[in-house]
Biopython code that builds the backbone (N, CA, C, O; Angstrom):
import numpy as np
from Bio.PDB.StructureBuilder import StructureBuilder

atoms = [
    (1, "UNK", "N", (-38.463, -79.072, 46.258)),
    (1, "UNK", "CA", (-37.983, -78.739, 44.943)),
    (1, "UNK", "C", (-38.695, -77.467, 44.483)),
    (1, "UNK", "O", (-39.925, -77.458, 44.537)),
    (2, "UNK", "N", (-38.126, -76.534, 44.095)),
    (2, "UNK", "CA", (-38.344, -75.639, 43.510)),
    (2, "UNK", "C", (-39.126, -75.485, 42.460)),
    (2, "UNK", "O", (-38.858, -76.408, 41.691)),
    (3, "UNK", "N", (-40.109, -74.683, 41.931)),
    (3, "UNK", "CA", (-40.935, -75.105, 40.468)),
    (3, "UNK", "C", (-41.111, -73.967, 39.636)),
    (3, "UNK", "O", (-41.912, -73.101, 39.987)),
    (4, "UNK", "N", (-40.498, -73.860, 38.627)),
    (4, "UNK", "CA", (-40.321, -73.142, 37.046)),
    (4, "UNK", "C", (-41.522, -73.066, 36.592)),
    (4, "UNK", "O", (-42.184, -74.072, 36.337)),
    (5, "UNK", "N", (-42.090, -71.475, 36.382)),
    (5, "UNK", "CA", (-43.395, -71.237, 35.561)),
    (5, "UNK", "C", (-43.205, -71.417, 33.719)),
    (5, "UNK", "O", (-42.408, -70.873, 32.955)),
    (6, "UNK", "N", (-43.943, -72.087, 33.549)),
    (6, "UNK", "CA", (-43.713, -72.219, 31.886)),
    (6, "UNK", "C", (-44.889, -71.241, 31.132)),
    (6, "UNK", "O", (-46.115, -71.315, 31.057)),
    (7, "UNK", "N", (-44.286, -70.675, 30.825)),
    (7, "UNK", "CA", (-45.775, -70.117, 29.560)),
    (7, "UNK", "C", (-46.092, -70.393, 28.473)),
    (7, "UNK", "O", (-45.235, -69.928, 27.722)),
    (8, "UNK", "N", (-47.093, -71.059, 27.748)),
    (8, "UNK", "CA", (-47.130, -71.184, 26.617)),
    (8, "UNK", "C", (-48.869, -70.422, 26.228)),
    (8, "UNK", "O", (-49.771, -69.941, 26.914)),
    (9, "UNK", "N", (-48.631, -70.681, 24.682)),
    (9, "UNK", "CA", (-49.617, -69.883, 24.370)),
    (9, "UNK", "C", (-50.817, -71.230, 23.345)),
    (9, "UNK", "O", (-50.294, -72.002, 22.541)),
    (10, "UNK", "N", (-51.927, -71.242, 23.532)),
    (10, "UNK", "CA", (-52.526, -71.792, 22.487)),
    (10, "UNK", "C", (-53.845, -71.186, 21.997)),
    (10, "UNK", "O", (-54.358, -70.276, 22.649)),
    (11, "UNK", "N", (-54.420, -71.651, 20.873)),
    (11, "UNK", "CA", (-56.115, -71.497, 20.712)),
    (11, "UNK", "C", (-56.673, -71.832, 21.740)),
    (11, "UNK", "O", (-56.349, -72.581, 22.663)),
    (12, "UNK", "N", (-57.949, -70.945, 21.429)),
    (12, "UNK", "CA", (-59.197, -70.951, 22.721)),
    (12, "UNK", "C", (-59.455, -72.402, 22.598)),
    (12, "UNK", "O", (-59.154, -73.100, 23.566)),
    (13, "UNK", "N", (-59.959, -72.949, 21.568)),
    (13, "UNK", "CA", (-60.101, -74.208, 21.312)),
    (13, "UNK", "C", (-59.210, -75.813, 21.790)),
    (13, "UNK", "O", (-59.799, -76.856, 22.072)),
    (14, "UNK", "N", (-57.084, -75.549, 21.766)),
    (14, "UNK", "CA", (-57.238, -76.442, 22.164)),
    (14, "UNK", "C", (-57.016, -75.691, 23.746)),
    (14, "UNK", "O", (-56.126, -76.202, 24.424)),
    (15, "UNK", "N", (-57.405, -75.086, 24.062)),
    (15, "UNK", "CA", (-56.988, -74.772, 25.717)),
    (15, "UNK", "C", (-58.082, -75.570, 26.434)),
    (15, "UNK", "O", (-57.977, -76.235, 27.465)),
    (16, "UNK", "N", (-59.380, -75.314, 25.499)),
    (16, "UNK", "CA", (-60.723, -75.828, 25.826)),
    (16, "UNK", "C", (-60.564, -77.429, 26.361)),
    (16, "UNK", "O", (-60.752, -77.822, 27.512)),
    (17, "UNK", "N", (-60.155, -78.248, 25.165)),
    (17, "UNK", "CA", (-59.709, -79.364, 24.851)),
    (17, "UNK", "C", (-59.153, -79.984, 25.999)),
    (17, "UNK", "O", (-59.769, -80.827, 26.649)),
    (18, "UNK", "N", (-57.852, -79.541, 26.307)),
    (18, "UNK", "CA", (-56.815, -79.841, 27.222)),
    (18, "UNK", "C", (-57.424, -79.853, 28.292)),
    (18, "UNK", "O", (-57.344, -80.960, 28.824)),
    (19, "UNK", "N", (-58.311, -78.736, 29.165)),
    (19, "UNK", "CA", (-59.043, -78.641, 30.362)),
    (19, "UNK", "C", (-60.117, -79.520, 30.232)),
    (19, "UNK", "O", (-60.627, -79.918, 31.279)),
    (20, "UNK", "N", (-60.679, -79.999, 28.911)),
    (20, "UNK", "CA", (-61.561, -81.268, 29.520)),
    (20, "UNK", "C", (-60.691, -82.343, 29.606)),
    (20, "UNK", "O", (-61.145, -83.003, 30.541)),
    (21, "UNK", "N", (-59.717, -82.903, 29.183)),
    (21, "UNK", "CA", (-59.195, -84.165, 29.233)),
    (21, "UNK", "C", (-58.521, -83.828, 30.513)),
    (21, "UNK", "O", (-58.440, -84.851, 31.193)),
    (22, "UNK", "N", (-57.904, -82.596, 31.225)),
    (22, "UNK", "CA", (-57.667, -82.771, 32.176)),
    (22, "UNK", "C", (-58.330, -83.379, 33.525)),
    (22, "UNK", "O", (-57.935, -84.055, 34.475)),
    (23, "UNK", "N", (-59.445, -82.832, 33.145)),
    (23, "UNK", "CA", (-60.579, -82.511, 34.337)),
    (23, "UNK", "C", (-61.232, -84.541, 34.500)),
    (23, "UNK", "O", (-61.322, -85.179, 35.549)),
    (24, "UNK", "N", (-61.534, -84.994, 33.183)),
    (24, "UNK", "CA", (-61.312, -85.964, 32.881)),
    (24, "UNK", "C", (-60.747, -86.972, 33.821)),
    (24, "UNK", "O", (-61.298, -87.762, 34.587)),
    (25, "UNK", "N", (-59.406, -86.710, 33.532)),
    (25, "UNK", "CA", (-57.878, -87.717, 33.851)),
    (25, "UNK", "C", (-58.436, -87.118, 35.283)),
    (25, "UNK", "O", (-59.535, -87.600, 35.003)),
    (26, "UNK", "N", (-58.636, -86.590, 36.382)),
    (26, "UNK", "CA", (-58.827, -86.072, 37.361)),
    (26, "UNK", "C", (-57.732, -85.106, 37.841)),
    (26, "UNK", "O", (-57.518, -85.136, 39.053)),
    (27, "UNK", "N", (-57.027, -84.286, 37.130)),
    (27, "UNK", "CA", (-56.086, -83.268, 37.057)),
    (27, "UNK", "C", (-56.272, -82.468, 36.892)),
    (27, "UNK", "O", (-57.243, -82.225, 36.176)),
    (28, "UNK", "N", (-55.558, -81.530, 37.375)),
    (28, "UNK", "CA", (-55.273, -79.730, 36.876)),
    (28, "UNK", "C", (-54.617, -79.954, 35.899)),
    (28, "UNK", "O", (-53.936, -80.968, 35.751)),
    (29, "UNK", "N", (-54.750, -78.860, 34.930)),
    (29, "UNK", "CA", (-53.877, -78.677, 33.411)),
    (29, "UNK", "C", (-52.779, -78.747, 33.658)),
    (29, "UNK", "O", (-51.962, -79.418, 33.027)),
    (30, "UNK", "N", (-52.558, -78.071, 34.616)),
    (30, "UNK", "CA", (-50.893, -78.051, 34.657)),
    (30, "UNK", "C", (-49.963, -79.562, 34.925)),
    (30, "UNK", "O", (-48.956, -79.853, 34.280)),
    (31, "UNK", "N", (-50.674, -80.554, 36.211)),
    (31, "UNK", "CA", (-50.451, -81.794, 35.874)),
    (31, "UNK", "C", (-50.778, -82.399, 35.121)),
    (31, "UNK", "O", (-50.239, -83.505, 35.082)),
    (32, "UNK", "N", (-51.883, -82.077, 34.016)),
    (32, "UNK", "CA", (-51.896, -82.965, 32.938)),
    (32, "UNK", "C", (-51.003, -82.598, 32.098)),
    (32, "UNK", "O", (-50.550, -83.546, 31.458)),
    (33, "UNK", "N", (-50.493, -81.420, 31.802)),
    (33, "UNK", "CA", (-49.565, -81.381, 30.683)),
    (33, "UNK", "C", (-48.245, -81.706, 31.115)),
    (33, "UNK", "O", (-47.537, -81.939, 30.136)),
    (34, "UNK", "N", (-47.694, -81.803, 32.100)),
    (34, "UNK", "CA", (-46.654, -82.313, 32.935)),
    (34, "UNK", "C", (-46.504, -83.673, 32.461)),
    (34, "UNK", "O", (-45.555, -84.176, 31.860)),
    (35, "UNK", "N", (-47.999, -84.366, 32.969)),
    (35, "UNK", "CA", (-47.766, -86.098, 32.601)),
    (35, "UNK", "C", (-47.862, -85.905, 31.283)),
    (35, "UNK", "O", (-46.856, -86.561, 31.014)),
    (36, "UNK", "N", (-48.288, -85.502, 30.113)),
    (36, "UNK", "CA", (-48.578, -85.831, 28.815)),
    (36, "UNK", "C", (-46.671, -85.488, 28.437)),
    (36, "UNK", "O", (-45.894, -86.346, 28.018)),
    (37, "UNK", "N", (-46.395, -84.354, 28.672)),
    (37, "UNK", "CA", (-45.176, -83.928, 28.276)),
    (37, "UNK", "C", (-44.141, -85.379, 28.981)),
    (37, "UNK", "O", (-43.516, -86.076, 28.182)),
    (38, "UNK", "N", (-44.092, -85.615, 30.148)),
    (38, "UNK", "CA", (-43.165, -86.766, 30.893)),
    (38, "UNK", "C", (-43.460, -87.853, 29.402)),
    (38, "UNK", "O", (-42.612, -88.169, 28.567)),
    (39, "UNK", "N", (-44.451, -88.126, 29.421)),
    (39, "UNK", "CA", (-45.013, -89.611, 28.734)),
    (39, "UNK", "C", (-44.200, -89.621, 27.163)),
    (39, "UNK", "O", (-43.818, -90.666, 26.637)),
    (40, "UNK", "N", (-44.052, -88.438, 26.631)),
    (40, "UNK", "CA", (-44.073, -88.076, 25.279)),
    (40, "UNK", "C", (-42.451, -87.901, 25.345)),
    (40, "UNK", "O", (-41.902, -88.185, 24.281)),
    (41, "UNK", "N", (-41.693, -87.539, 26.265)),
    (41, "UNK", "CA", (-40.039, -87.170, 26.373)),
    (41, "UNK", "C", (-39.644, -88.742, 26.449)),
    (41, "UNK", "O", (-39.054, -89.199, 25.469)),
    (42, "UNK", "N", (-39.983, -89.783, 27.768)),
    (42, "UNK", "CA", (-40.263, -90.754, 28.109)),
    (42, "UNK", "C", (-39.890, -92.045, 26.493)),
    (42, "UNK", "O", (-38.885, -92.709, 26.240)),
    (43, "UNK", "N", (-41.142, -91.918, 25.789)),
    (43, "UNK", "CA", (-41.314, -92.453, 24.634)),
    (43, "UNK", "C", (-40.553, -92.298, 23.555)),
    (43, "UNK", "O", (-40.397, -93.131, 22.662)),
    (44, "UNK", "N", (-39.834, -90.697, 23.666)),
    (44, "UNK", "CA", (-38.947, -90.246, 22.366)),
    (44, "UNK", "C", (-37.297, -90.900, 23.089)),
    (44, "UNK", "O", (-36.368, -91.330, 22.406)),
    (45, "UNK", "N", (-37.314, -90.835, 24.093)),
    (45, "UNK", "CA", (-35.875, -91.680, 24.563)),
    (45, "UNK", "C", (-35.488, -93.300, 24.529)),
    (45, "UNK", "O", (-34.377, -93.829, 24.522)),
    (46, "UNK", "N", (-37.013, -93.977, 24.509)),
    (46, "UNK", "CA", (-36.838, -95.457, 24.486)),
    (46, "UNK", "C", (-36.927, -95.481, 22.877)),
    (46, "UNK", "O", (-36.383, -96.425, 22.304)),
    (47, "UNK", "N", (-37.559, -94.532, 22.151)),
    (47, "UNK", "CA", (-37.204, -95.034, 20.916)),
    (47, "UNK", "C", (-35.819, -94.218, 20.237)),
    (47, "UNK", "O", (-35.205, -94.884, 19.403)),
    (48, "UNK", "N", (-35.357, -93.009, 20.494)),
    (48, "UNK", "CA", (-33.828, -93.151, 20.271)),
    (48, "UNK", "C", (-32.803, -94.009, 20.516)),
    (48, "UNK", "O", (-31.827, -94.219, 19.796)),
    (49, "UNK", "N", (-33.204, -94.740, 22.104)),
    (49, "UNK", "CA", (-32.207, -95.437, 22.845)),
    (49, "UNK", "C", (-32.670, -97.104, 21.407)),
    (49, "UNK", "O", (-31.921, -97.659, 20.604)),
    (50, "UNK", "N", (-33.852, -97.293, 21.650)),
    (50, "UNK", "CA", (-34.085, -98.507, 20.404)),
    (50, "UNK", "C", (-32.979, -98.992, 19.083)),
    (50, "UNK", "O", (-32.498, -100.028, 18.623)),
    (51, "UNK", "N", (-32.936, -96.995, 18.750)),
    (51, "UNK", "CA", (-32.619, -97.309, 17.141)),
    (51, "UNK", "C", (-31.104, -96.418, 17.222)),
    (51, "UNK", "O", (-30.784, -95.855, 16.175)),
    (52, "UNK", "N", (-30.050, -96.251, 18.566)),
    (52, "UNK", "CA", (-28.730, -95.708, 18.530)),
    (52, "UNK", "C", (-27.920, -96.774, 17.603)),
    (52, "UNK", "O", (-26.780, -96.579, 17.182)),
    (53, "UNK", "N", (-28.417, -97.509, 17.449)),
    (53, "UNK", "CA", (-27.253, -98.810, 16.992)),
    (53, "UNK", "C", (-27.476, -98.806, 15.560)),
    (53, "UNK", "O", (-26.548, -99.180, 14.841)),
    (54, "UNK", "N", (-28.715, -98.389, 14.972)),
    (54, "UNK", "CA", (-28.804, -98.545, 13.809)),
    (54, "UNK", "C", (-28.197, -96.810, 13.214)),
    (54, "UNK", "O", (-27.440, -96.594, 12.268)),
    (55, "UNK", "N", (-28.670, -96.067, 13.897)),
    (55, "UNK", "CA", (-28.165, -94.639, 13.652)),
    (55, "UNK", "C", (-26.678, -94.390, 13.448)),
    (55, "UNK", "O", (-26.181, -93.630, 12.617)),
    (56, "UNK", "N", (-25.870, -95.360, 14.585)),
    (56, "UNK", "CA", (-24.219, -95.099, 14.595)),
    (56, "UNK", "C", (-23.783, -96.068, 13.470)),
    (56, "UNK", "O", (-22.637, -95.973, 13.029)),
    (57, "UNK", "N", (-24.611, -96.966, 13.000)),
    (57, "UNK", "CA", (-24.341, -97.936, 11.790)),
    (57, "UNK", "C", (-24.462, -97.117, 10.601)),
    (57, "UNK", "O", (-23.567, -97.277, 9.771)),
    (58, "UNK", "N", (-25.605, -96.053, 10.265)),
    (58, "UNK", "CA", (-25.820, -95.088, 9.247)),
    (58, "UNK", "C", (-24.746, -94.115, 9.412)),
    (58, "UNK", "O", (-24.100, -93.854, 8.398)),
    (59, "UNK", "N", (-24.511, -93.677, 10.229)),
    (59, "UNK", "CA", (-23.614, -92.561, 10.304)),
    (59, "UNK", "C", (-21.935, -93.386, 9.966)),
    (59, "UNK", "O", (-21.084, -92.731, 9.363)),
    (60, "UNK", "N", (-21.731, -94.350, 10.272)),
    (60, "UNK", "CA", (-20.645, -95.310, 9.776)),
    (60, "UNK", "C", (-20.191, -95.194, 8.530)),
    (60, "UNK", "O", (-19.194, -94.659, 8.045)),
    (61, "UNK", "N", (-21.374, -95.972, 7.960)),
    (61, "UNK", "CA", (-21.506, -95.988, 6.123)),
    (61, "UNK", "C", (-21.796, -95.015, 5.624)),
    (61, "UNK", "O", (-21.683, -94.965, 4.399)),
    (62, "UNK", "N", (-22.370, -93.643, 6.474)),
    (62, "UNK", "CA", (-22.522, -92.389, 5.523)),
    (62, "UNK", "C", (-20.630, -92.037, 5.624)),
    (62, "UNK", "O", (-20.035, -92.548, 4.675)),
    (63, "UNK", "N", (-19.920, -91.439, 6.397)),
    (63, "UNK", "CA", (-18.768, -91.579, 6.761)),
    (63, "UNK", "C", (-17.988, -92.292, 5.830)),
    (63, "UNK", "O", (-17.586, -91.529, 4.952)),
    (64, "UNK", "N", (-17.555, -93.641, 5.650)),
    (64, "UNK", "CA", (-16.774, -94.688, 5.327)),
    (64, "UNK", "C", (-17.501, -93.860, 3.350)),
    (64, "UNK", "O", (-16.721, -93.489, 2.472)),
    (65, "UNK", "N", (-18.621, -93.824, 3.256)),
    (65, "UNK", "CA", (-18.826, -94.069, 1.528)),
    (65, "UNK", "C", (-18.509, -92.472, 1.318)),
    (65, "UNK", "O", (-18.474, -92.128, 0.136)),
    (66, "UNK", "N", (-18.288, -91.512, 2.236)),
    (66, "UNK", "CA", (-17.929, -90.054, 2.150)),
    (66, "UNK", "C", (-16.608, -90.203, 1.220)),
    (66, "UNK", "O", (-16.426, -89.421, 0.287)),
    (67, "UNK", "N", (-15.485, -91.491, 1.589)),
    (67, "UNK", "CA", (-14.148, -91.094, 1.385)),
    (67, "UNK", "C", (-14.311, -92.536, 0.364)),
    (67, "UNK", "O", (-13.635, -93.447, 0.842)),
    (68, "UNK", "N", (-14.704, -92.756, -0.320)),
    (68, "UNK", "CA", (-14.937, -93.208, -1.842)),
    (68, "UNK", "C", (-14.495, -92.845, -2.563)),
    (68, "UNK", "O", (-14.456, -91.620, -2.440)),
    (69, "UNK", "N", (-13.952, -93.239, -3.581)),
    (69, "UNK", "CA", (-13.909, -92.541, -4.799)),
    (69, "UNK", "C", (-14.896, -93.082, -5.658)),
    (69, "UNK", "O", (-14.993, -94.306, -5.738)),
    (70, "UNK", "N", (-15.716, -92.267, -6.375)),
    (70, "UNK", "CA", (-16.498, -92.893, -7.438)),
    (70, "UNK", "C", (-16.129, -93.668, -8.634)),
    (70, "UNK", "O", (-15.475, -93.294, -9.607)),
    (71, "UNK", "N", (-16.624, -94.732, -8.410)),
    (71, "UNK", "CA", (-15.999, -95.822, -9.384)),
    (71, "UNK", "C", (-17.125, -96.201, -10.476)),
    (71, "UNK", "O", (-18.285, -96.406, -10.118)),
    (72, "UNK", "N", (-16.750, -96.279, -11.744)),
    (72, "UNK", "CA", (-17.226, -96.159, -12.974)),
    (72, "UNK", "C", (-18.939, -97.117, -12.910)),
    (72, "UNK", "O", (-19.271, -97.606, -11.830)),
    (73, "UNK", "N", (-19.561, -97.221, -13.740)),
    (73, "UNK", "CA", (-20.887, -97.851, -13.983)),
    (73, "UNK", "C", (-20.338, -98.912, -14.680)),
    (73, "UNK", "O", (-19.506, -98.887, -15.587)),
    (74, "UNK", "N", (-21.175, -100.314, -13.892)),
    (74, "UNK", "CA", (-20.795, -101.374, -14.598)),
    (74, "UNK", "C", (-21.998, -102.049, -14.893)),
    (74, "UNK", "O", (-22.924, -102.083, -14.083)),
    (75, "UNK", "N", (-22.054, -102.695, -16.218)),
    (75, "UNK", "CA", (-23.088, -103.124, -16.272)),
    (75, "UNK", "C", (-23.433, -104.275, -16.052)),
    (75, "UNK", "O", (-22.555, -105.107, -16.282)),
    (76, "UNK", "N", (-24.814, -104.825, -15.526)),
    (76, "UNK", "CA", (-25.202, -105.979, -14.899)),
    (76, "UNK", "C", (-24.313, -107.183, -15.463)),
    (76, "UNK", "O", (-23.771, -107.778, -14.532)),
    (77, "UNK", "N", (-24.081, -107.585, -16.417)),
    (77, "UNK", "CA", (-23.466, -108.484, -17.183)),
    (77, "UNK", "C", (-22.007, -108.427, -17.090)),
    (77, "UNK", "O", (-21.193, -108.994, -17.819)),
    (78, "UNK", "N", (-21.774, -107.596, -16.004)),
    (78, "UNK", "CA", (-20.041, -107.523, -16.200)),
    (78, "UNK", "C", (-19.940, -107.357, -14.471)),
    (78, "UNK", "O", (-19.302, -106.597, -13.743)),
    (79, "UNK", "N", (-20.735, -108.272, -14.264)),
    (79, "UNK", "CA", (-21.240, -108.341, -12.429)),
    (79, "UNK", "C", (-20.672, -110.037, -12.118)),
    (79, "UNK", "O", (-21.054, -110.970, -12.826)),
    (80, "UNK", "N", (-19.810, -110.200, -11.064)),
    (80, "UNK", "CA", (-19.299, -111.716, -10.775)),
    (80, "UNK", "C", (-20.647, -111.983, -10.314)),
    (80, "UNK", "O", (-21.576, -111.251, -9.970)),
    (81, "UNK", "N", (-20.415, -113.845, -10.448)),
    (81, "UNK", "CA", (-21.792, -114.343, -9.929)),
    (81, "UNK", "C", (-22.108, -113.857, -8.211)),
    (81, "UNK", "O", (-23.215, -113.610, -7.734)),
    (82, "UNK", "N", (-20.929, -113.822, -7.582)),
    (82, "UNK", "CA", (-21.236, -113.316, -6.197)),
    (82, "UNK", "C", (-21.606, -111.794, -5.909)),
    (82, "UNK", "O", (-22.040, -111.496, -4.796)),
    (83, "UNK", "N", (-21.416, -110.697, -7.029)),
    (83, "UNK", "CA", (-21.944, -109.756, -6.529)),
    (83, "UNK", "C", (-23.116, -109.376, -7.131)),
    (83, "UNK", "O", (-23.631, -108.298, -6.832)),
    (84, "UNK", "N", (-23.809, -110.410, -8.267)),
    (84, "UNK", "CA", (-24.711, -110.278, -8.177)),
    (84, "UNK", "C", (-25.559, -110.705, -7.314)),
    (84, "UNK", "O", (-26.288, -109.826, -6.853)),
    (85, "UNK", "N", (-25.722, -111.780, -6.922)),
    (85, "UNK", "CA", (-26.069, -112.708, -5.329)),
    (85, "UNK", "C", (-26.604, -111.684, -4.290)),
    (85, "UNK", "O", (-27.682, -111.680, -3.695)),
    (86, "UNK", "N", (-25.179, -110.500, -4.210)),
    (86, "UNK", "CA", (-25.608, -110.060, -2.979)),
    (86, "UNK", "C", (-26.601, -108.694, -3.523)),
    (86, "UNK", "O", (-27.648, -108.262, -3.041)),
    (87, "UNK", "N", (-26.030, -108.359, -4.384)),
    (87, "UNK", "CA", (-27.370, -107.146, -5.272)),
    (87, "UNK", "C", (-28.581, -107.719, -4.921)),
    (87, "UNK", "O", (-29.347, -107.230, -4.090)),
    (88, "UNK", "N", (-28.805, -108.918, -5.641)),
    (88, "UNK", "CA", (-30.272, -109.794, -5.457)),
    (88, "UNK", "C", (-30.892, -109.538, -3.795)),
    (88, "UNK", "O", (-31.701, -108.712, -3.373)),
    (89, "UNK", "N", (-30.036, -110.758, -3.016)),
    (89, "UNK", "CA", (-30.290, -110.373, -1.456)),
    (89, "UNK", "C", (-30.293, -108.936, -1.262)),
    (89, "UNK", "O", (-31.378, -108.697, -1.792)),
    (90, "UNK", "N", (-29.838, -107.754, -0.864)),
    (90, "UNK", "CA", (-29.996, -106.117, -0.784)),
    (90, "UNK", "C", (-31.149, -106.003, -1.400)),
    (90, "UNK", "O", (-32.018, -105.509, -0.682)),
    (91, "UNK", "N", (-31.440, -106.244, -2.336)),
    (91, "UNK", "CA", (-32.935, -105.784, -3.185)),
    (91, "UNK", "C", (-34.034, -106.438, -2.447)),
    (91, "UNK", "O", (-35.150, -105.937, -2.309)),
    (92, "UNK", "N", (-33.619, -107.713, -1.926)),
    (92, "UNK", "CA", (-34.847, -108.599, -1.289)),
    (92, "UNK", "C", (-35.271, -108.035, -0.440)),
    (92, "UNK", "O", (-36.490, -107.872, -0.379)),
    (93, "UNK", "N", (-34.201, -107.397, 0.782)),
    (93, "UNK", "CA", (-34.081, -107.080, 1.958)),
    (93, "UNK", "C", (-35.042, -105.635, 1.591)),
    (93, "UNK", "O", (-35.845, -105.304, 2.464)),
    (94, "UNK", "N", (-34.985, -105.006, 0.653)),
    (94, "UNK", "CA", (-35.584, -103.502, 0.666)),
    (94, "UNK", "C", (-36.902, -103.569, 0.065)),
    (94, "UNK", "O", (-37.799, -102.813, 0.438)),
    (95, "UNK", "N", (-37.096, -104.601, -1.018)),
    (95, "UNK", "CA", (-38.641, -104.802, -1.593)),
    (95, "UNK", "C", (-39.444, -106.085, -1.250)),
    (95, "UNK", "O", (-40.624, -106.337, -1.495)),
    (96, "UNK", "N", (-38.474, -106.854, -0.603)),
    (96, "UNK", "CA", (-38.952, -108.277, -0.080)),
    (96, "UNK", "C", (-38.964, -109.221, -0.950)),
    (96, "UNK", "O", (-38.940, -108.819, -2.113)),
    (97, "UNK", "N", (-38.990, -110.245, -0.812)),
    (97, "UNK", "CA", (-38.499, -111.683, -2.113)),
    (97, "UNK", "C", (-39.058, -111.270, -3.336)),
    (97, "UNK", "O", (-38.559, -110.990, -4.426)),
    (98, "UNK", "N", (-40.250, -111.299, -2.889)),
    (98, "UNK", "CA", (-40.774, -110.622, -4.634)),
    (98, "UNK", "C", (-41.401, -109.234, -5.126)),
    (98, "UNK", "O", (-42.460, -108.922, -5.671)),
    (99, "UNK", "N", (-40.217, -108.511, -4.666)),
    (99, "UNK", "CA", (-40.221, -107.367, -5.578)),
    (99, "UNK", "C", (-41.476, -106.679, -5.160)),
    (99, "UNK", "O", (-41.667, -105.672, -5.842)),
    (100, "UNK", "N", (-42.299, -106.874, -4.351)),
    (100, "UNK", "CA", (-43.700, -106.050, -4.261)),
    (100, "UNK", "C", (-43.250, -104.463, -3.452)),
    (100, "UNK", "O", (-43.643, -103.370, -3.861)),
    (101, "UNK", "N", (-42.644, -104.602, -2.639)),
    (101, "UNK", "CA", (-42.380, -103.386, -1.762)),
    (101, "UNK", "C", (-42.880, -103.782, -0.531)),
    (101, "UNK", "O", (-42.579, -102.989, 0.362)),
    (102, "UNK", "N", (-43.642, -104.884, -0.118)),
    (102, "UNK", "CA", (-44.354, -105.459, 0.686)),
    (102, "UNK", "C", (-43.173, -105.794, 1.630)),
    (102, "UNK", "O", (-42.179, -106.339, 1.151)),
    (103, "UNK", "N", (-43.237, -105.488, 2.984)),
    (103, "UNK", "CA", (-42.373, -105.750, 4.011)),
    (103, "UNK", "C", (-42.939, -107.763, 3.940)),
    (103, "UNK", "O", (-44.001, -108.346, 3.725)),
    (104, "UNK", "N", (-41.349, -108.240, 4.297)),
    (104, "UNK", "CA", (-41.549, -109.888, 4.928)),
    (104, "UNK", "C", (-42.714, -109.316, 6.050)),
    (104, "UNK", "O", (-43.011, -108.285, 6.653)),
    (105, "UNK", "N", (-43.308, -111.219, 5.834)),
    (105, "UNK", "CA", (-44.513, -111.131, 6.829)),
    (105, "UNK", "C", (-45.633, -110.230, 6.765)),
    (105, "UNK", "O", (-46.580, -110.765, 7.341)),
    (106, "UNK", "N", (-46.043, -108.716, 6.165)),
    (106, "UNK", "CA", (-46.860, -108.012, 5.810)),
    (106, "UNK", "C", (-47.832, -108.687, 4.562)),
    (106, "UNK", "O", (-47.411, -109.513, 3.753)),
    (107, "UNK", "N", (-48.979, -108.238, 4.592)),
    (107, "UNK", "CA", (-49.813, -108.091, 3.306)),
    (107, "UNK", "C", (-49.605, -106.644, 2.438)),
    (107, "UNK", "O", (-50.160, -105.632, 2.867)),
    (108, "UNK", "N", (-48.946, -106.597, 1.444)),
    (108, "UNK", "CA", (-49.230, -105.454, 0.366)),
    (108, "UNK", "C", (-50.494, -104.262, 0.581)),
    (108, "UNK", "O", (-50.679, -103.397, -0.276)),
]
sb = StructureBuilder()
sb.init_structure("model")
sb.init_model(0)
sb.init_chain("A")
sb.init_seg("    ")
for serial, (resi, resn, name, xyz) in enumerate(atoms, 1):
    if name == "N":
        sb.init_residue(resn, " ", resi, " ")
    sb.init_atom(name, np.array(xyz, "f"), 0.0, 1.0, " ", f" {name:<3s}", serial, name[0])
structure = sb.get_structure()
């Protein structure tokens, strides 16, 4: 396989840096930044691939509430018992049962 020179530029400082953790890890810079870069591309794909489902769900409802029409302000009291219900639940889901901001299962 063929191999592509990359150039980059940094401070004396972290160049310093990098060549001890290389030397370290028992590597040349150039394989250490290879593996650090693999590890870091690696990590940003299992967590895109994680959260595609929630992303194509946002992009859904951004989409779908695009072609809305804005519908007037109603006030709490002029809310059926079921949509207040689900207001309540939505609010739970974003500040948690009681209102703290505290994720379920977390301590505040």
């Amino acid at each position: 396989m063929a191999k592509t020179r990359i150039s980059i530029s940094l401070g004396q400082e972290q160049a310093e840096r990098i060549r001890e953790h290389a030397e370290r890890a028992g590597m040349d810079v150039s394989a250490y930044l290879v593996h650090a870069a693999t590890r870091q591309m690696a990590e940003t794909d299992a967590i895109e691939d994680q959260f595609a489902g929630v992303d194509a769900m946002i992009a859904a409802a951004e989409a779908e509430a695009a072609g809305l029409s804005p519908e007037p302000d109603v006030a709490p009291g002029e809310l059926t018992e079921q949509e207040r219900l689900e207001v309540e639940e939505a609010l739970g889901l974003v500040h948690g049962a009681d209102r703290s901001g505290a994720r379920p299962g977390r301590v505040a």
